[in-house]
GUMAR-670421 format. One record per residue (C-alpha): residue in three letters; z, x, y. Coordinates in pm, whole numbers, plus 50000, padded with zeros to 5 digits. Layout:
<pts>
<fitor = ala | Z = Z | X = X | Y = Y>
...
</pts>
This chain:
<pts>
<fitor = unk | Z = 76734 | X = 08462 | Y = 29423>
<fitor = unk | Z = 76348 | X = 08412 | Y = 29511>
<fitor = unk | Z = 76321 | X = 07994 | Y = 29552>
<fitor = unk | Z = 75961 | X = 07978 | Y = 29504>
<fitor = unk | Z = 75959 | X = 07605 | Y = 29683>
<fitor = unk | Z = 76068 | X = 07787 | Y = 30021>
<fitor = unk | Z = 75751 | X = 07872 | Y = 30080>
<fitor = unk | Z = 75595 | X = 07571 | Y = 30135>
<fitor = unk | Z = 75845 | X = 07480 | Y = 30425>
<fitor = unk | Z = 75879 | X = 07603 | Y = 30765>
<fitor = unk | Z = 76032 | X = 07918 | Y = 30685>
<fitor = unk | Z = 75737 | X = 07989 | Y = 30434>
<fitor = unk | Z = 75524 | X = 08268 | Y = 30608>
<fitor = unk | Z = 75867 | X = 08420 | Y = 30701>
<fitor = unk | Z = 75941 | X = 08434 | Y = 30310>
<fitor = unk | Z = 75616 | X = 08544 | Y = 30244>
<fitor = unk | Z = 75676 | X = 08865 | Y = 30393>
<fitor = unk | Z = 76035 | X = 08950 | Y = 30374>
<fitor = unk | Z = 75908 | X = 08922 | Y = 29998>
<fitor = unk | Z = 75621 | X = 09135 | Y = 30013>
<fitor = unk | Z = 75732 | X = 09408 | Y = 30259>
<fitor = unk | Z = 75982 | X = 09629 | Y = 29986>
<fitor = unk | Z = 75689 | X = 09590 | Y = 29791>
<fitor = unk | Z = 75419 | X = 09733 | Y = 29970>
<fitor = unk | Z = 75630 | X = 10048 | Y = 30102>
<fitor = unk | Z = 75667 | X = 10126 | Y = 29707>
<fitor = unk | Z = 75282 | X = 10089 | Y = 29632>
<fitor = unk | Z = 75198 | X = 10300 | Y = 29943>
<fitor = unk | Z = 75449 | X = 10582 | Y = 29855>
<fitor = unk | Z = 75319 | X = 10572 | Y = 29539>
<fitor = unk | Z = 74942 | X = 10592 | Y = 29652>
<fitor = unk | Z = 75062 | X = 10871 | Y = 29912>
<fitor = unk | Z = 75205 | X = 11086 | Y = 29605>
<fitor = unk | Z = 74852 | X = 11001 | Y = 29436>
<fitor = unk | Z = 74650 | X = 11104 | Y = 29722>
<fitor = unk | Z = 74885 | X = 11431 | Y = 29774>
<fitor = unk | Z = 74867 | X = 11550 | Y = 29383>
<fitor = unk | Z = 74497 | X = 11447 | Y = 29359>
<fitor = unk | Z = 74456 | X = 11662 | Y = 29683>
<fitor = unk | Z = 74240 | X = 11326 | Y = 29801>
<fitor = unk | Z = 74374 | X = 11364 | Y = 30180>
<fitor = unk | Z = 74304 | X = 10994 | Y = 30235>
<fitor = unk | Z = 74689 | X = 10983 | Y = 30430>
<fitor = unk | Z = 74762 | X = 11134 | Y = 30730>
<fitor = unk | Z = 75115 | X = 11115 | Y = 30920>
<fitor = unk | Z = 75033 | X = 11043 | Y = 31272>
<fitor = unk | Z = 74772 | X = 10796 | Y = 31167>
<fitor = unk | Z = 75000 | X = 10662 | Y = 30951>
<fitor = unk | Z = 75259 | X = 10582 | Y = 31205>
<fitor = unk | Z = 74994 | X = 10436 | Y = 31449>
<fitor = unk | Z = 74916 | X = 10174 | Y = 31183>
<fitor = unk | Z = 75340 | X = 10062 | Y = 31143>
<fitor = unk | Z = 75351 | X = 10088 | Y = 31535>
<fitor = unk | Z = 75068 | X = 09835 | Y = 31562>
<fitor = unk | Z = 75215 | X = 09629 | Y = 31282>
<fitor = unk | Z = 75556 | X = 09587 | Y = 31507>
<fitor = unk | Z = 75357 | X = 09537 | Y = 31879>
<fitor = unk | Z = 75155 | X = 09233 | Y = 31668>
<fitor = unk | Z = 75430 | X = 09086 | Y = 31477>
<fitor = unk | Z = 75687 | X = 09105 | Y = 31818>
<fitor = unk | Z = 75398 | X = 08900 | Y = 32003>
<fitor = unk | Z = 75339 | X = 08668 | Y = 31684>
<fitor = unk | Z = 75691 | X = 08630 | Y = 31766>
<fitor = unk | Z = 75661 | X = 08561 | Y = 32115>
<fitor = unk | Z = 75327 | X = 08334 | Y = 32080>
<fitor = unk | Z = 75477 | X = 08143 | Y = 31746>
<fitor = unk | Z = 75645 | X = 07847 | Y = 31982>
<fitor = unk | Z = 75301 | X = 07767 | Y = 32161>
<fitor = unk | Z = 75094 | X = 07824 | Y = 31878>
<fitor = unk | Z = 75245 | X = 07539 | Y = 31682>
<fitor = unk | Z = 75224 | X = 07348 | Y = 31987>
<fitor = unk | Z = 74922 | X = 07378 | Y = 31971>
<fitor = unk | Z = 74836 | X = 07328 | Y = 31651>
<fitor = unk | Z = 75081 | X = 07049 | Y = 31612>
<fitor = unk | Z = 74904 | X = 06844 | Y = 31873>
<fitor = unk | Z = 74575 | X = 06877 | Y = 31657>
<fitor = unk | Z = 74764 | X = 06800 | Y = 31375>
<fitor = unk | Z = 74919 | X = 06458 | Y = 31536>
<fitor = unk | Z = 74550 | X = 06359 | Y = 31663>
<fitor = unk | Z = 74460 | X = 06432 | Y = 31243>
<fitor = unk | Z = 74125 | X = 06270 | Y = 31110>
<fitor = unk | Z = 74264 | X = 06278 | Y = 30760>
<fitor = unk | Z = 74594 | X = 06232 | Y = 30576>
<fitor = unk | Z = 74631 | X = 06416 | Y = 30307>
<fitor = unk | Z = 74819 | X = 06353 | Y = 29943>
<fitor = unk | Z = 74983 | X = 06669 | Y = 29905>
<fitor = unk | Z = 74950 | X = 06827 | Y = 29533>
<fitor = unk | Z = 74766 | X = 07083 | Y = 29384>
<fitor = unk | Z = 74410 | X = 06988 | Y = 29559>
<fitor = unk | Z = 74552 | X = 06970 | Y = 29839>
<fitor = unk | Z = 74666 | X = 07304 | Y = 29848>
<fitor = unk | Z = 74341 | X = 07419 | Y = 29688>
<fitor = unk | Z = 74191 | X = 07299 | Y = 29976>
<fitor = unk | Z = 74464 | X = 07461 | Y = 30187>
<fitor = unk | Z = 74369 | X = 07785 | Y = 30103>
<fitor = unk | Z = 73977 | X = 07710 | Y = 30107>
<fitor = unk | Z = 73977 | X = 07587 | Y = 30441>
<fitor = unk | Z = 74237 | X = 07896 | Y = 30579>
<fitor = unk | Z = 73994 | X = 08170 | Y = 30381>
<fitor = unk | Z = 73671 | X = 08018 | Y = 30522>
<fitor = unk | Z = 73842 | X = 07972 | Y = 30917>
<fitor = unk | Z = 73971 | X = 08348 | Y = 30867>
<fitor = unk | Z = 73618 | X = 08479 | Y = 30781>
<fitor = unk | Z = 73475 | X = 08252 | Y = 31093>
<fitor = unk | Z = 73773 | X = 08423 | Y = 31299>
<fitor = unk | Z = 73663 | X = 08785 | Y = 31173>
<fitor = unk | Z = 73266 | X = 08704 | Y = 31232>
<fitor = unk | Z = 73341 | X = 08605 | Y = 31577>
<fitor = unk | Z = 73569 | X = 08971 | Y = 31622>
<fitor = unk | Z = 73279 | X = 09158 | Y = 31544>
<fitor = unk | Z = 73008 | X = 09012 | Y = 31709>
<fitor = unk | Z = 73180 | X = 08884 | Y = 32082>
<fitor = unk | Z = 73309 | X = 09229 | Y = 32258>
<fitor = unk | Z = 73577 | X = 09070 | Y = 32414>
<fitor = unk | Z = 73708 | X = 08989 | Y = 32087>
<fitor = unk | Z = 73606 | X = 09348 | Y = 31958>
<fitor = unk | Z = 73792 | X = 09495 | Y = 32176>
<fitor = unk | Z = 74106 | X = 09345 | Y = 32014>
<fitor = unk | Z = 73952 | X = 09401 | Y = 31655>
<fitor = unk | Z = 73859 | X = 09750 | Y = 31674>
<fitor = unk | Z = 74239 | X = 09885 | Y = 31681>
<fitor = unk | Z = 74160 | X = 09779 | Y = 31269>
<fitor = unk | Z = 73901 | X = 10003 | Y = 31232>
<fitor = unk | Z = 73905 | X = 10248 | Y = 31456>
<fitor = unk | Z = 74109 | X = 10511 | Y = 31231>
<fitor = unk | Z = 73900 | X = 10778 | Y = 31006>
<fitor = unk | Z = 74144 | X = 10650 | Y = 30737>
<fitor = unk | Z = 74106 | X = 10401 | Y = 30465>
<fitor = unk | Z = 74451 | X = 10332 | Y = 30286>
<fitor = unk | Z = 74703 | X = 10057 | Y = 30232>
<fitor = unk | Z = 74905 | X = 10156 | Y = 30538>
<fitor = unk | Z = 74549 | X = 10054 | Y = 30695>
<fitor = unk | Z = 74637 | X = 09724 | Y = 30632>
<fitor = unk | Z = 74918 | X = 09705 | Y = 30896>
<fitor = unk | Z = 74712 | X = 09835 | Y = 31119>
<fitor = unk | Z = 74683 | X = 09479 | Y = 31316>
<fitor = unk | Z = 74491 | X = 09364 | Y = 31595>
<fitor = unk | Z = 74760 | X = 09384 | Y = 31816>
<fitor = unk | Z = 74686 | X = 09115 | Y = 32039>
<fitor = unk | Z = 74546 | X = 08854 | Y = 31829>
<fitor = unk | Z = 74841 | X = 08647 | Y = 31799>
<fitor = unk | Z = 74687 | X = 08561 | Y = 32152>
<fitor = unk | Z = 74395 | X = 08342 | Y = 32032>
<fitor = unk | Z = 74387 | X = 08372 | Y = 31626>
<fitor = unk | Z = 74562 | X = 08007 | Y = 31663>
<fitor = unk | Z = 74243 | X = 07888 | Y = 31800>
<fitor = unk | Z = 74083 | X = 07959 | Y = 31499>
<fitor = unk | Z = 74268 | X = 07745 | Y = 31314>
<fitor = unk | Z = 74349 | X = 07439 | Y = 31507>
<fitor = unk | Z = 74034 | X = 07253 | Y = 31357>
<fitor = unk | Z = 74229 | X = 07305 | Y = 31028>
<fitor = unk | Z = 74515 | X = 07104 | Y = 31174>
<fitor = unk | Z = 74250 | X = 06846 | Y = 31287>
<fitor = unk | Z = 74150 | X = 06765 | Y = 30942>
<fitor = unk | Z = 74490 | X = 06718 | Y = 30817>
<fitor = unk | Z = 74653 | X = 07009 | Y = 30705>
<fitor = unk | Z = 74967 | X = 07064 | Y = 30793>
<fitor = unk | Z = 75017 | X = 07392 | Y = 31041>
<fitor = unk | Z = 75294 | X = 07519 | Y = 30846>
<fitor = unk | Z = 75061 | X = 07515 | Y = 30524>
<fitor = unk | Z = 74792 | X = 07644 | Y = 30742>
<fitor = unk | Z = 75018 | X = 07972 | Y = 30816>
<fitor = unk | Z = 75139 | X = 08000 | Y = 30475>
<fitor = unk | Z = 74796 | X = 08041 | Y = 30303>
<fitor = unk | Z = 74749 | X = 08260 | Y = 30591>
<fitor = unk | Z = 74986 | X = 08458 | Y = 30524>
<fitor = unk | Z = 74908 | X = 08480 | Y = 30160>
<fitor = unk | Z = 74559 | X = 08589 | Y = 30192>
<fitor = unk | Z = 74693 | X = 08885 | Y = 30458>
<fitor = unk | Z = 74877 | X = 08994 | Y = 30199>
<fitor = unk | Z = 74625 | X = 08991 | Y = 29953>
<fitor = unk | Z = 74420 | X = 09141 | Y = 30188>
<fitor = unk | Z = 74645 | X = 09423 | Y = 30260>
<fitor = unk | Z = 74621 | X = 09499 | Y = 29922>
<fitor = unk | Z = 74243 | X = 09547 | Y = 29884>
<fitor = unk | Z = 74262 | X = 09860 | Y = 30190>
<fitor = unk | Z = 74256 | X = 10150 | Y = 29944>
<fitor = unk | Z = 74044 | X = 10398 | Y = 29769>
<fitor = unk | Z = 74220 | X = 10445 | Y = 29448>
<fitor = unk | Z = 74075 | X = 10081 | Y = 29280>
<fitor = unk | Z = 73701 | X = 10154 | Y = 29245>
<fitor = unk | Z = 73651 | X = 09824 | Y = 29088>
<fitor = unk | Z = 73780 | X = 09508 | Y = 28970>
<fitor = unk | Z = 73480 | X = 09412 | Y = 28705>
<fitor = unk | Z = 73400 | X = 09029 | Y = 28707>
<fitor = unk | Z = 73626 | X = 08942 | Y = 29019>
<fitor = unk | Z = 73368 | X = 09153 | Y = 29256>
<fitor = unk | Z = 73134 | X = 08845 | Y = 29218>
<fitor = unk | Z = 73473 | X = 08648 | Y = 29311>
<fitor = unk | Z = 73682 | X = 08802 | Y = 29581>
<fitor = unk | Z = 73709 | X = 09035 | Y = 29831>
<fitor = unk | Z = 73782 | X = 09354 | Y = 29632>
<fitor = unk | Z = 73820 | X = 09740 | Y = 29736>
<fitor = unk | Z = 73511 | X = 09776 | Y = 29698>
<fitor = unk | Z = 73388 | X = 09516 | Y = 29909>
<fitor = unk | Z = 73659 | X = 09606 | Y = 30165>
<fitor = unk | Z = 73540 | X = 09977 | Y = 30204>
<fitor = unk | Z = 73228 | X = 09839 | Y = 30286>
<fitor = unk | Z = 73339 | X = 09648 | Y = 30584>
<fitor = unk | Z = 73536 | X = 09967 | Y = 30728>
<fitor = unk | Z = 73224 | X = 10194 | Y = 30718>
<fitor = unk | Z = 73091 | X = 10309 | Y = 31034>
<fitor = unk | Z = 72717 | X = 10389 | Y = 30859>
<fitor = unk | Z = 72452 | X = 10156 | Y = 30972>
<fitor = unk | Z = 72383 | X = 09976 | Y = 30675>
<fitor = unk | Z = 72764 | X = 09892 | Y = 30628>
<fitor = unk | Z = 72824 | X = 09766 | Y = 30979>
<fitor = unk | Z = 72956 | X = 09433 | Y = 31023>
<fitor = unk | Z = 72964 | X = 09283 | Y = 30642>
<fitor = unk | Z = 73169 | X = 09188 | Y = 30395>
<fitor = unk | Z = 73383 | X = 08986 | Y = 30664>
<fitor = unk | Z = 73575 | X = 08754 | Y = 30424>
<fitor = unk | Z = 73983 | X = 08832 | Y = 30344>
<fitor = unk | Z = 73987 | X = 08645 | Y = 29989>
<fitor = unk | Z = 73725 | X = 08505 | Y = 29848>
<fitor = unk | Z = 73391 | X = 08670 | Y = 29910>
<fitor = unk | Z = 73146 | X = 08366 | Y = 29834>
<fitor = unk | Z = 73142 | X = 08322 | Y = 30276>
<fitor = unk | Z = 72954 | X = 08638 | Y = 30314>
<fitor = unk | Z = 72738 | X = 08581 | Y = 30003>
<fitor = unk | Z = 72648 | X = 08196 | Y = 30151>
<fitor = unk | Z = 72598 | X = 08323 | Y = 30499>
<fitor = unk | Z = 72421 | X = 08659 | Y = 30444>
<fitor = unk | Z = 72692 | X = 08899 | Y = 30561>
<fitor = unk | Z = 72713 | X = 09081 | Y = 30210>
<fitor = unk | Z = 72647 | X = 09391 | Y = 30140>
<fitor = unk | Z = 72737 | X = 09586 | Y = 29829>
<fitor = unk | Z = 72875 | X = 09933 | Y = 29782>
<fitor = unk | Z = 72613 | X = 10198 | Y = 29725>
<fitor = unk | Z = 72654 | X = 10506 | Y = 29582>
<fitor = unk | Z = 72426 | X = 10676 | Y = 29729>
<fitor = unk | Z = 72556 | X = 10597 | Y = 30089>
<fitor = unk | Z = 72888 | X = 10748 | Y = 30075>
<fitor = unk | Z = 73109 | X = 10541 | Y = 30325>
<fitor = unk | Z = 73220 | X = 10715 | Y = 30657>
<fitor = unk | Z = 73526 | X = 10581 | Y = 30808>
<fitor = unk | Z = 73599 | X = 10487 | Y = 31177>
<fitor = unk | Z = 73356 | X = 10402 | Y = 31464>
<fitor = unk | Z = 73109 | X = 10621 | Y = 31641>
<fitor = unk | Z = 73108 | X = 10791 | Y = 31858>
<fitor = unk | Z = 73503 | X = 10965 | Y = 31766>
<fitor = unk | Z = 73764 | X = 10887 | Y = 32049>
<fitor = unk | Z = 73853 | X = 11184 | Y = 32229>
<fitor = unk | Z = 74238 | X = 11115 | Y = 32182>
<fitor = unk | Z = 74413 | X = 10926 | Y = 31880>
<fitor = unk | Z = 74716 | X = 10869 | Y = 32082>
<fitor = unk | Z = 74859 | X = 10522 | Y = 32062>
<fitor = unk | Z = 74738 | X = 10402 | Y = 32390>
<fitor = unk | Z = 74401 | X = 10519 | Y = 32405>
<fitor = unk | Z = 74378 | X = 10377 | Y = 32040>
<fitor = unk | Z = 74494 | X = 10033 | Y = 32162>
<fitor = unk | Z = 74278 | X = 10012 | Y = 32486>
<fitor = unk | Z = 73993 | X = 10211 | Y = 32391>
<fitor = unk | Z = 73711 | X = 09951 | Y = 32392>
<fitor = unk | Z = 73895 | X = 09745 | Y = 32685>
<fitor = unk | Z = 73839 | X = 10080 | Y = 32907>
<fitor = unk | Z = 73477 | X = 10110 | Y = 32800>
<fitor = unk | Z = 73433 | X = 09755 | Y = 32903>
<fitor = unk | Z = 73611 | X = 09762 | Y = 33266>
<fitor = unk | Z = 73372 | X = 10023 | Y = 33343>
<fitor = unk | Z = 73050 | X = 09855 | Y = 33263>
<fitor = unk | Z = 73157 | X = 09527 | Y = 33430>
<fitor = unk | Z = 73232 | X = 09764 | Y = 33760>
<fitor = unk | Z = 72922 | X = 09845 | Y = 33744>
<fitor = unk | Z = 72774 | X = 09804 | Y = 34114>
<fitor = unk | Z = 72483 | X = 09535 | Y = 34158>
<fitor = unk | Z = 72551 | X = 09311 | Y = 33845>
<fitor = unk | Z = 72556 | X = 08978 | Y = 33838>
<fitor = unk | Z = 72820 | X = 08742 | Y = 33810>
<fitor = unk | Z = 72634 | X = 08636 | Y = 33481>
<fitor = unk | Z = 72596 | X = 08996 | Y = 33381>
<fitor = unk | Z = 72943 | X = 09075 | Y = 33392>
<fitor = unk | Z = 73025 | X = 08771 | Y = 33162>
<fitor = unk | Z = 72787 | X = 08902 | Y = 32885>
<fitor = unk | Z = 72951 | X = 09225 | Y = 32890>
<fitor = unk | Z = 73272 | X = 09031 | Y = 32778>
<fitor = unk | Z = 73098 | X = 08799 | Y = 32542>
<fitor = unk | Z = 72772 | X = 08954 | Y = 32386>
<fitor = unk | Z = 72788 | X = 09160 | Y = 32132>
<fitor = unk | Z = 72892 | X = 09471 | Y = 32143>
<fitor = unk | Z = 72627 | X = 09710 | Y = 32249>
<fitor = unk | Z = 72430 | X = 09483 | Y = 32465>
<fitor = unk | Z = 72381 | X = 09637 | Y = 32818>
<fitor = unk | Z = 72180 | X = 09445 | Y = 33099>
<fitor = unk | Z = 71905 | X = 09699 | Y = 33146>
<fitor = unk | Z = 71798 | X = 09666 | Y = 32761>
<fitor = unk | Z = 71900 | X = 09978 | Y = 32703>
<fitor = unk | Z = 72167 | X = 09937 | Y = 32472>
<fitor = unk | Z = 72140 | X = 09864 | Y = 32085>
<fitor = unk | Z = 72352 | X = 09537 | Y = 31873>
<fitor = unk | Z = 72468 | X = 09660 | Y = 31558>
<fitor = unk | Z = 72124 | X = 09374 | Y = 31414>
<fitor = unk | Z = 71920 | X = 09594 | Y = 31624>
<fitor = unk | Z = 72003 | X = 09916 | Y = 31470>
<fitor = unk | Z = 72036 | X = 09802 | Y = 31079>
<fitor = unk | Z = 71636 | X = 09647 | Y = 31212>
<fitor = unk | Z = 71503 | X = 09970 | Y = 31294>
<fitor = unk | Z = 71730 | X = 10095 | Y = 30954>
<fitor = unk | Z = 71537 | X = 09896 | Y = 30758>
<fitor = unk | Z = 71191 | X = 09987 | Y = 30868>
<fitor = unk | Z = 71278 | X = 10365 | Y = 30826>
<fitor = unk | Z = 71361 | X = 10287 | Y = 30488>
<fitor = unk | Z = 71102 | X = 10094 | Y = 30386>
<fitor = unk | Z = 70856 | X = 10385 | Y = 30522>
<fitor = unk | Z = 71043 | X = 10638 | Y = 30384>
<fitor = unk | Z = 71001 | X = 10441 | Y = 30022>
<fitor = unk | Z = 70636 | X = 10394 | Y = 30121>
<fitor = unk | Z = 70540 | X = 10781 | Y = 30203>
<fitor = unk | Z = 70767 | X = 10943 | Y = 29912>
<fitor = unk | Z = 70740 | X = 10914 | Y = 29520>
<fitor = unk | Z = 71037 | X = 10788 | Y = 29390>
<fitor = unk | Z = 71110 | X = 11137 | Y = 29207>
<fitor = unk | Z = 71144 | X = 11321 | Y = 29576>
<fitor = unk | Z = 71349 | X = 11045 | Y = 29726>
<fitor = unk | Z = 71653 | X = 11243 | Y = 29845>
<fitor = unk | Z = 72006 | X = 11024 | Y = 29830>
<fitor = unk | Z = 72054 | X = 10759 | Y = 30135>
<fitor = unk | Z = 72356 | X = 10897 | Y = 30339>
<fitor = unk | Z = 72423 | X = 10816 | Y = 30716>
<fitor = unk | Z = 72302 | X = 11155 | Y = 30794>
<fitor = unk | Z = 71974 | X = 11074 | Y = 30766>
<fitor = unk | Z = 71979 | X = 10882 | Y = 31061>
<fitor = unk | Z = 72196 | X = 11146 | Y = 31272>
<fitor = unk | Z = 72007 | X = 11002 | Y = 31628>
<fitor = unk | Z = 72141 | X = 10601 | Y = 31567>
<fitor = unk | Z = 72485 | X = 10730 | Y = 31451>
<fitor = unk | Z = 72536 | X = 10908 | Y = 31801>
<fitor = unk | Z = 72423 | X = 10567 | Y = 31985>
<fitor = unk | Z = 72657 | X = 10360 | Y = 31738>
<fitor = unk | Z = 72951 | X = 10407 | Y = 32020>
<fitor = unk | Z = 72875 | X = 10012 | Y = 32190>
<fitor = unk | Z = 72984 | X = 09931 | Y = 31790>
</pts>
């Protein structure tokens, strides 16, 4: 029997999950048989068994990094500027404060390389499906504490912290798929399919938005939003393709590409440390491209294409318009 109150307790994100998991193999066997008889080929088997290989690597080093991270946390916690009544604003605020330190956590993953390079395992498959979900970061159990330490400065409890945590991941597990096309009034609340598919694109206007995990007010406050157009049909996966999808290269793909521009011979100390911590595509001879630079330069094509053509010639807005920036997206 399900004791609801268990979750607020130590044992809560634990619960969480054990809870969830028989649940989400049904809905993705069920969205599987949906893609198979709709002959939508959004599911494929190797890719499929990356993402539940990833899923086990992260959640055997959440394992091994759980210990420290509440050490961590815990000592932020005991140093607390606030106490806290606990009730129902207080786990409002819970949840708040975890949504808004996730979305800061997924900003900084796609604009530091270093922390790319962990990210991209999420986004590097030409998939978009619930299984997608699972496909974790493997080693962000490493630093994701970081993120939300401040949280445990303010007063909230780092078992709460890790329970709204893991609530929101499983929302956000949820909202990987291509079968919900919309969710009416709540896509001006949350972070819906929709909004989701968005973030996974590998076209240039898509690139590095819709960051948020719950609620999607953060990218609508902070200018990170960007709403699903029809007329740019979304293109999963990152550019340019890897040559192999096998589990290895998938995992240290980006952390490959960035040994080899740090060897580079003659670079500066200082060099070398942008490499790890600018964002991805800067190189030190200015002739790399950030993903801001190359949404710039899509936004002046666009506006001189809408300029120079009458609005009844205007042909559809797809990636492949811009075939020359898609090949260069690969420091993405």
């Amino acid at each position: 029997m399900f004791d609801f109150s268990s979750m607020f307790h130590a044992e809560g994100p634990d619960v969480v999950y054990t809870w969830t998991i028989p649940v989400f193999a049904v809905i993705i066997f069920a969205e599987m048989a949906y893609s198979h008889f709709n002959k939508e080929k959004i599911y494929e088997t190797k890719d499929v068994a990356t993402n539940v290989l990833f899923a086990l690597l992260n959640y055997g080093l959440d394992i091994i990094m759980k210990g420290f991270s509440l050490f961590v946390m815990m000592f932020f916690y005991h140093h607390r500027i606030f106490d806290w009544q606990e009730g129902i604003w207080y786990w409002i605020a819970v949840f708040l404060a975890q949504d808004f330190a996730y979305y800061v956590h997924h900003y900084v993953d796609h604009h530091s390389r270093v922390f790319w390079a962990v990210h991209i395992t999420h986004h590097n498959s030409d998939y978009f499906n619930i299984s997608t979900g699972f496909r974790s970061p493997v080693f962000q159990p490493l630093y994701r504490y970081l993120f939300f330490s401040p949280l445990a400065f303010m007063g909230f409890h780092p078992w709460h912290i890790l329970v709204a945590y893991s609530a929101i991941q499983i929302y956000g597990t949820f909202v990987h798929t291509q079968s919900i096309k919309s969710m009416g009034f709540l896509e001006y609340i949350l972070v819906t399919p929709s909004h989701h598919r968005v973030h996974h694109a590998c076209n240039i206007k898509y690139l590095d938005r819709n960051m948020g995990m719950g609620l999607i007010i953060w990218d609508k406050i902070f200018g990170t939003f960007e709403k699903e157009d029809p007329e740019v049909p979304v293109k999963y996966g990152i550019y340019p393709k890897m040559e192999s999808k096998d589990p290895a290269t998938t995992l240290f793909y980006e952390w490959r590409r960035i040994g080899k521009d740090i060897r580079q011979p003659g670079l500066s100390f200082k060099d070398r440390i942008k490499y790890l911590f600018y964002s991805p595509g800067w190189r030190h001879d200015g002739t790399g491209k950030t993903v801001k630079q190359y949404q710039k330069e899509y936004k002046h094509k666009e506006k001189l294409k809408n300029e120079s053509t009458p609005l009844k010639e205007q042909t559809p807005n797809t990636e492949y318009q811009y075939p020359q920036l898609n090949q260069q997206a690969g420091d993405k």
